[in-house]
N, C-alpha and C positions, 0 to 999 in steps of 0.2 A: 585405115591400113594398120596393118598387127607388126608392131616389130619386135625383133628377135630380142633372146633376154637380154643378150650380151650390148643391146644398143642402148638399151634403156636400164640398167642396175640400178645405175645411180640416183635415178627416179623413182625406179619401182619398191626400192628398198627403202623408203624417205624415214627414218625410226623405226627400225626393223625388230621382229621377234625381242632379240639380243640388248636393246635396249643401247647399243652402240652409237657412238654420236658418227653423223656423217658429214665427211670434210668437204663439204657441196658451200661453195660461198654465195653468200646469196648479195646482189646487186646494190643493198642499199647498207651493206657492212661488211664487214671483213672479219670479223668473229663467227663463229661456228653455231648452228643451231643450239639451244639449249635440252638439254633430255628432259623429259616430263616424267617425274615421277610419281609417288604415294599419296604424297600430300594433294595434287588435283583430282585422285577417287574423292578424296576425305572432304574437299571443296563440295563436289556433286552432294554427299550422304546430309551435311550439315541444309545444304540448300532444301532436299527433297524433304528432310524434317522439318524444317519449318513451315515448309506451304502444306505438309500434309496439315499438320498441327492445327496451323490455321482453318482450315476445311471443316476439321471435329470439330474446334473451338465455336464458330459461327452458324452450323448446323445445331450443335445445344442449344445455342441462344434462338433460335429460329423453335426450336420445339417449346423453350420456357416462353417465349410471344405466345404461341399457341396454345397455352397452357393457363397465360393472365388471362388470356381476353377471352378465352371461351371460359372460363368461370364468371365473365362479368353478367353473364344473361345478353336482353337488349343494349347495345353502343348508343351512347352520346355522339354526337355529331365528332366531337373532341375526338373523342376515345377510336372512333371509325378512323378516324385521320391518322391518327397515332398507330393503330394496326396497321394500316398501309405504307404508313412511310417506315414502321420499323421492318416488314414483312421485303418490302422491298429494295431496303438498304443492306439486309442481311442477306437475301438472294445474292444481290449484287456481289458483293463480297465474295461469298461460295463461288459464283462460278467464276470471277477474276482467280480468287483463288485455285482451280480447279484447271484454268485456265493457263496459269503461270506454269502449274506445277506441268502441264502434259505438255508446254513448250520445255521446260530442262529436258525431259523426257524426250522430245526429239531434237533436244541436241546433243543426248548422248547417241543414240540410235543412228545420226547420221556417221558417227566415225564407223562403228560397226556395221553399214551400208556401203561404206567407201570401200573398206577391208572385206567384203563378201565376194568382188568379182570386178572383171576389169569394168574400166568405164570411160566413156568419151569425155572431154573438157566440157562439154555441154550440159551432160548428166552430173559433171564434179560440180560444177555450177549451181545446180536446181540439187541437186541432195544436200551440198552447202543451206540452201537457204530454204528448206523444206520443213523448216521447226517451224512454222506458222501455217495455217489452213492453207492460205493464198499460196503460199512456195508449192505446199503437197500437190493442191490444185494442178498446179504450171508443170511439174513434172509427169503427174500423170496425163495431162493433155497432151504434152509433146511424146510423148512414147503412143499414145492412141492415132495422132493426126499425121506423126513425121514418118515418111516412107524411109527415114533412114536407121528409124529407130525403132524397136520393138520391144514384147512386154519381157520382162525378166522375173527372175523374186523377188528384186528390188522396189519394182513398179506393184506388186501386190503387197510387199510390204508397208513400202508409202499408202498403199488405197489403206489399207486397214487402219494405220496411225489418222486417217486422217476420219475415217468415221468415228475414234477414239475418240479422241481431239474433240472434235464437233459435239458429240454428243453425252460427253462428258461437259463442256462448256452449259451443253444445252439439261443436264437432269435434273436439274434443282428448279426447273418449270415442272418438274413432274409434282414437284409437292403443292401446286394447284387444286392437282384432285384428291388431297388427301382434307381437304375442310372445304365447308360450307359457310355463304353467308344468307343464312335466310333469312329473308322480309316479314316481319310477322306485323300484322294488322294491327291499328292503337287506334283509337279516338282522343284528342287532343280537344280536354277543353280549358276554358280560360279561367283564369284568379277572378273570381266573383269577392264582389263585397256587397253589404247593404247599402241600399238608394235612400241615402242621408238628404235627399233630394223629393222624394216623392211625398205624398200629399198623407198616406196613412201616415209617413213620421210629422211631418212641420204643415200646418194647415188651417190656416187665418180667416177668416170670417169676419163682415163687417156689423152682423147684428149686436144688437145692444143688451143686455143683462139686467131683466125688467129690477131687479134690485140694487143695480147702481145703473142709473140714465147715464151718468156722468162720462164712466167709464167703459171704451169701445168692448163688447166680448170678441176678442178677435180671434182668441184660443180658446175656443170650447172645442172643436174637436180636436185641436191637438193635446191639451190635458186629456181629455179620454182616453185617449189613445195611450196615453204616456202610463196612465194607471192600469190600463190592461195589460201594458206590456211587462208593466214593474210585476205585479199579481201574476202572470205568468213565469215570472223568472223565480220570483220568491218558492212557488211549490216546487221546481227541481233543484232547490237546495235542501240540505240536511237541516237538521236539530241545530234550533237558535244559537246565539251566540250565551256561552255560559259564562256570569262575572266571575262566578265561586271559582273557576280552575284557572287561576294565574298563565298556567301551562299549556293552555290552549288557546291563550292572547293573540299570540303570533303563528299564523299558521297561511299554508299557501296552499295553492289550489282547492276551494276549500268545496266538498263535492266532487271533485273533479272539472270544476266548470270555469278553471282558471279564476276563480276571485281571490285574492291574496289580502291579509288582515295583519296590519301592525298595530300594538298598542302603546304609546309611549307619554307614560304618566295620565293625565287626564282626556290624552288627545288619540283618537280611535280613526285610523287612517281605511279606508280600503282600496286597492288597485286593479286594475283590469285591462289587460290587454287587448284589443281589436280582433275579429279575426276575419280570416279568410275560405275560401271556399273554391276545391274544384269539383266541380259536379257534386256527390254528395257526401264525399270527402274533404273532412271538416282538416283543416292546413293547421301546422303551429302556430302561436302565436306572434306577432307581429311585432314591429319596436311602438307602433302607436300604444300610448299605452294611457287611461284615463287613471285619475285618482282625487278620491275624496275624503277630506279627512272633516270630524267634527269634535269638538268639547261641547261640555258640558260644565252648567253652573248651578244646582239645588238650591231653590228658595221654599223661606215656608211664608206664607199669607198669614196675618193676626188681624184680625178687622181692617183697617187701612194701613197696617204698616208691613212693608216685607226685613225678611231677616233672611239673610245668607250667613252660615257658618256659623250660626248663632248671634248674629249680632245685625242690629236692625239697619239699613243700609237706605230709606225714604219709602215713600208713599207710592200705592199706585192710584189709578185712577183708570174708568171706559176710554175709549178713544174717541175724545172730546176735540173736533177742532177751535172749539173756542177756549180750551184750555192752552196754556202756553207750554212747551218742553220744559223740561229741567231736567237736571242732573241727577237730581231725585226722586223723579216721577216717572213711572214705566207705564208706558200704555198700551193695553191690550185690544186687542179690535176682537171684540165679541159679537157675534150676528146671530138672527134669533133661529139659524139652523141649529144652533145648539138647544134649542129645548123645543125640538119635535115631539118629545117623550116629556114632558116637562116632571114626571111623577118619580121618572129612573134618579137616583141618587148619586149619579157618576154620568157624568158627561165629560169625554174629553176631545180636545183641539190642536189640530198642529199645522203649520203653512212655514213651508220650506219653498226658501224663496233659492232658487236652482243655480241661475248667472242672470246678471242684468247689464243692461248698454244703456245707451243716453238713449231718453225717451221724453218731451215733456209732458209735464203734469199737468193734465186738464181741470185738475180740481184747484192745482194752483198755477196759474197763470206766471210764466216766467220762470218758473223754477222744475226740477228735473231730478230724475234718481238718480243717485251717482254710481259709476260704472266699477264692477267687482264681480269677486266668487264667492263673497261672503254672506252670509243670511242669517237672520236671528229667527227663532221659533219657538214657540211656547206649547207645554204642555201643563194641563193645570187640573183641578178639581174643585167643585166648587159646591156647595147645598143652594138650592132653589125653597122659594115658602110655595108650603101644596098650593098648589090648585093655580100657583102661576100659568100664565103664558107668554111673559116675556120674559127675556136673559136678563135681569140688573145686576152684575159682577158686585155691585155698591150693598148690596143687600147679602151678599154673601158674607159670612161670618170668619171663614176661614177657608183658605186653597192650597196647595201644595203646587210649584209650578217649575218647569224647567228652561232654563235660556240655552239655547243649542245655536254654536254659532258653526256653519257649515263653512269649509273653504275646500271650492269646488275647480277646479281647471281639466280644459281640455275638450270638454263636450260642446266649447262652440265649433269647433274645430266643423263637427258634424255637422251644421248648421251654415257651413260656408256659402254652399250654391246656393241655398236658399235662401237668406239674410241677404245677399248679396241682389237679390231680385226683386227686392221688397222697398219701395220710396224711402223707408226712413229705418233704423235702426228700431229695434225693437224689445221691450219689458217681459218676462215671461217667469210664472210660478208655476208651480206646481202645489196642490195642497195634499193634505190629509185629512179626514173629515171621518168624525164616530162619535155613536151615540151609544153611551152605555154598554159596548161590549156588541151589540148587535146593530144589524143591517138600517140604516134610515130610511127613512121615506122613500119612496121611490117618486123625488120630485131632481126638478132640472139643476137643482145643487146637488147631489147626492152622485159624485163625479170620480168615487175612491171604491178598491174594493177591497182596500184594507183593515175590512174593519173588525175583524175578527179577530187578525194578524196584530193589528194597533192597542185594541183596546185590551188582549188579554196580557200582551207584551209588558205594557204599562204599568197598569195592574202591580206585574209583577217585581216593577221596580218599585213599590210602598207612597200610589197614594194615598194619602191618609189624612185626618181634621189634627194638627196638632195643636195638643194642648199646651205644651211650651215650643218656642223656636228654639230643634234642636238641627244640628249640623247633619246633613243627609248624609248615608254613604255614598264612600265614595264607588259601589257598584254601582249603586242606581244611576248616578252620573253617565259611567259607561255606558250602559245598557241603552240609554236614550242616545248618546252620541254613536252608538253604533246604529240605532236605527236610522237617523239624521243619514250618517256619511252613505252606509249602502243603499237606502232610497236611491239614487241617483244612478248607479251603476247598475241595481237591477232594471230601471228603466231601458240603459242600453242592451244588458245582456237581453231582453226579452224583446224588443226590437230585432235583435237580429236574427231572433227562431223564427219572423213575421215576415219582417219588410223583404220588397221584391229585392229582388240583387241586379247587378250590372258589373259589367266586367271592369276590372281597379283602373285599368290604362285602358285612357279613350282612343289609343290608339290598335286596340287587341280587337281581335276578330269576335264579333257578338257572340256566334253558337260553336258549338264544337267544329272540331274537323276532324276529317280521316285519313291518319297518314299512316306511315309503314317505316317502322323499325326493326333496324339491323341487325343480328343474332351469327354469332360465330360458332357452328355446327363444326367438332373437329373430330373426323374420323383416325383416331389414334394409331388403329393395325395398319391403314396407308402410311401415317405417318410414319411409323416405325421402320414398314419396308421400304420408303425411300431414303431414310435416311443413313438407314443399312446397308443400303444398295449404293449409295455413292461412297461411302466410305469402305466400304469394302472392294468396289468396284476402286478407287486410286487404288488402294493396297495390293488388291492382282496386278493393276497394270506396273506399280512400281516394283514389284517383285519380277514382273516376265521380262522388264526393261534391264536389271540390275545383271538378272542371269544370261539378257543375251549380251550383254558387253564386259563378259568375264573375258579379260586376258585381250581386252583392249585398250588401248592410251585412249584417255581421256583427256580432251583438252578442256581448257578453259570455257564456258559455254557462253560468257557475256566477254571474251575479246577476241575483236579482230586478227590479234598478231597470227593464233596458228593460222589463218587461212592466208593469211599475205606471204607467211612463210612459203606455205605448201605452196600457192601459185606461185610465188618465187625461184619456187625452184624447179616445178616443170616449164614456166618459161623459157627459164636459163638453161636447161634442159634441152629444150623442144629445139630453143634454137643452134645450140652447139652442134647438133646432128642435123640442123638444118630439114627439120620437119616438116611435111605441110598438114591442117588438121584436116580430119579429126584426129588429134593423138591419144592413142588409147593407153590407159593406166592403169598397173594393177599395184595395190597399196596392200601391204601385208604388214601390217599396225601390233 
């Protein structure tokens, strides 16, 4: 029912035009409404700044995401995770934000729905609390379903705020289809290393070495092996080591082939690191890391006495077991491989004893090599009378020889599964063996194929008949300690151009596999447009909101009091004239 003006003033005029306060007492005070003025616009503009703010602020950040991670190419597993949760914490955001802001928005819009035209207590109701989807929702249902009610501009105003609303809430799904994450195909295979295990590297045999009965040959095919692999490592190095240039002592990666070379005083180190292998991409180097360093000590031979540094230091003698050690006696173990050529004027010998473990000695009962990485080696030079056939070291007039003592760690390491499967611990050399600069025999000792490599090396460090015992240089020293230390290391580097491989961790998948990696595809011009489109899209709707509630009271949009007022007073109202509802109200704000 519609009542006359004159019933209802007092109500209809609740903060009129004029901005006059009205003497309506309200039930739960006796003080007079308060007037709303400037300063709750300036409340809204400060509020609507900030959430827009927000909105831009988190939309940049959402295009700098899309901006890291599509430069990264294929994602890590990490990296995919890290896109997701920041792609979608930054969403979250925008549309909270997006969110908040289009609710201030319709609670300013509702005063200026109140003040558009009369309204039942029912619709004061539902346009009160019409700032959230749900409220819009409820009001426009009850105008569609209630035969008491029907549609107004109100009711299509509300429909419209509320597909804002919603779909505002809902645009920042739109920047979904502005990137890709495409699956791009990989083959995944595993960290290979060498099979320090297989039978070409470590490879024991129980026949016997018709030249020592005594002693099992239990390594002949692993020495073979060990000198083809060294002879192979040696040709993909460079130009020897030079003593003349001080300055090229220390040097690292030397080739390229990771071998590293220190020289400090008499003692010629060299290092190597492990490597690894995916497929046929050769990995950096590893922390395993092998090193062998050796000295050198220059003697000269005078009939039986030797002299280091010019000064005679005892006798030497064949390797006589019935001879006793001494402190003064050096014994050489000469075999008659050395004078296959018997006529060659230069025959030279060297046995580099590699690493040894407890082993007993079959030749002496009870007793045992004692365990180390140290090895003494000789190189020497000696005159033969024509037309011999056998080596007598005793008949030689004069030799030049060198003592190399190798200190070798790490390379049992290699050795582990193997060793470890073998009844007893085990002894192991390696020789070098040359005859004059050229090839030996081709008989069942002829076990090196350094002999090119060896004898012109040598050579080059001054063996010579001296006529006095003078103190050798200290190159030539080097030069033998350096072949001594890297012997060893080109054994492993050339091993591992060879030996099969197996994957590092026996818990890794044998052969490759086929998986599919992630790739952040970002199509930019989408990007741009939605992100345009929302911040452009607040900025209309907060400017159509601003201009329709020009020259309206703004209340407070987070307190209750204006609306308790306002029911307040058409309560006190409704009942003074003793109304029954619906009571209809027109509010001119």
């Amino acid at each position: 029912m519609t009542l006359p003006h004159r019933d209802y003033s007092s109500v209809g005029q609740l903060e009129a035009k004029s901005m006059e306060t009205i003497n309506l007492k309200r039930p739960w005070t006796s003080s007079p409404a308060p007037r709303l003025t400037g300063p709750g616009r300036r409340l809204f503009r400060r509020q609507i700044a900030w959430r827009f703010l927000n909105v831009v602020l988190f939309c940049a950040l959402l295009v700098v995401v899309l901006d890291v991670f599509g430069r990264k190419g294929p994602l890590s597993l990490t990296e995919k995770r890290g896109f997701n949760t920041l792609t979608l914490l930054f969403s979250a955001i925008v549309s909270l934000s997006l969110g908040s802001l289009l609710s201030l928005l319709g609670s300013m819009l509702r005063w200026r729905l109140l003040a558009w035209e009369k309204h039942s207590l029912r619709d004061v109701d539902l346009i009160l609390g019409a700032t959230s989807p749900t409220g819009s929702l409820k009001l426009i249902w009850h105008h569609a379903t209630d035969r008491n009610a029907r549609w107004t501009r109100t009711t299509w105003a509300v429909l419209l705020y509320l597909l804002v609303n919603v779909l505002g809430r809902f645009s920042i799904a739109a920047l979904g289809l502005a990137y890709n994450l495409n699956e791009i195909p990989y083959t995944e295979y595993p960290v290979m290393v060498p099979d320090w295990s297989s039978k070409p590297w470590y490879h024991a045999t129980n026949r016997t070495d018709p030249d020592y009965p005594y002693v099992p040959f239990r390594h002949h095919h692993t020495i073979r092996n060990w000198n083809a692999y060294a002879t192979l490592a040696l040709s993909a190095l460079p130009a020897d080591f030079d003593v003349d240039d001080p300055s090229s002592y220390n040097t690292r990666n030397i080739g390229g082939k990771g071998l590293d070379r220190t020289v400090n005083g008499s003692h010629v180190t060299y290092s190597y690191a492990l490597k690894e292998y995916r497929n046929s991409e050769e990995l950096p180097p590893t922390d395993t890391v092998l090193r062998s360093s050796a000295s050198c000590v220059g003697r000269s031979v005078i009939g039986d006495n030797v002299y280091e540094q010019g000064k005679r230091i005892g006798t030497w003698r064949v390797n006589d077991r019935n001879v006793p050690d001494s402190k003064n006696s050096m014994s050489l173990d000469v075999t008659r491989a050395l004078c296959l050529d018997p006529l060659k004027p230069l025959d030279l010998w060297g046995g580099i004893n590699m690493w040894t473990v407890w082993e007993p000695d079959e030749r002496s009962p009870g007793a045992s090599y004692s365990p180390g990485g140290c090895s003494t080696s000789y190189f020497f030079r000696k005159e033969e009378n024509p037309g011999s056939t056998e080596c007598d070291p005793s008949k030689s007039c004069c030799a030049t020889f060198y003592e190399l003592l190798l200190s070798f760690g790490g390379l049992d390491t290699l050795l582990a599964r193997s060793v470890t499967n073998q009844p007893a611990p085990l002894f192991y050399k390696l020789y070098i063996e040359s005859n004059g600069g050229k090839a030996a025999a081709k008989t069942a000792r002829t076990r090196v194929d350094f002999v090119d490599y060896l004898a012109s090396a040598l050579n080059i460090t001054g063996f010579y008949n001296p006529t006095t015992p003078l103190p050798l240089p200290l190159a030539d020293e080097l030069h033998a300690a350096h072949l001594t230390a890297r012997l060893p290391l080109l054994t492993v580097m050339g091993a591992e151009m060879q030996l099969p491989r197996v994957p590092k961790h026996a818990t890794a998948h044998p052969a490759e596999r086929h998986l599919v990696r992630i790739a952040l595809d970002v199509k930019w011009a989408a990007v741009v447009a939605v992100m345009g489109a929302i911040v452009l899209g607040q900025a209309v709707v907060v400017g159509v909101t601003v201009a329709c509630c020009r020259g309206v009271i703004l209340h407070e949009h987070d307190s209750v009091l204006p609306v308790a007022r306002l029911l307040g007073a058409v309560v006190t109202s409704s009942l003074s004239v003793k109304l029954a509802p619906p009571l209809c109200l027109r509010f001119i704000l």
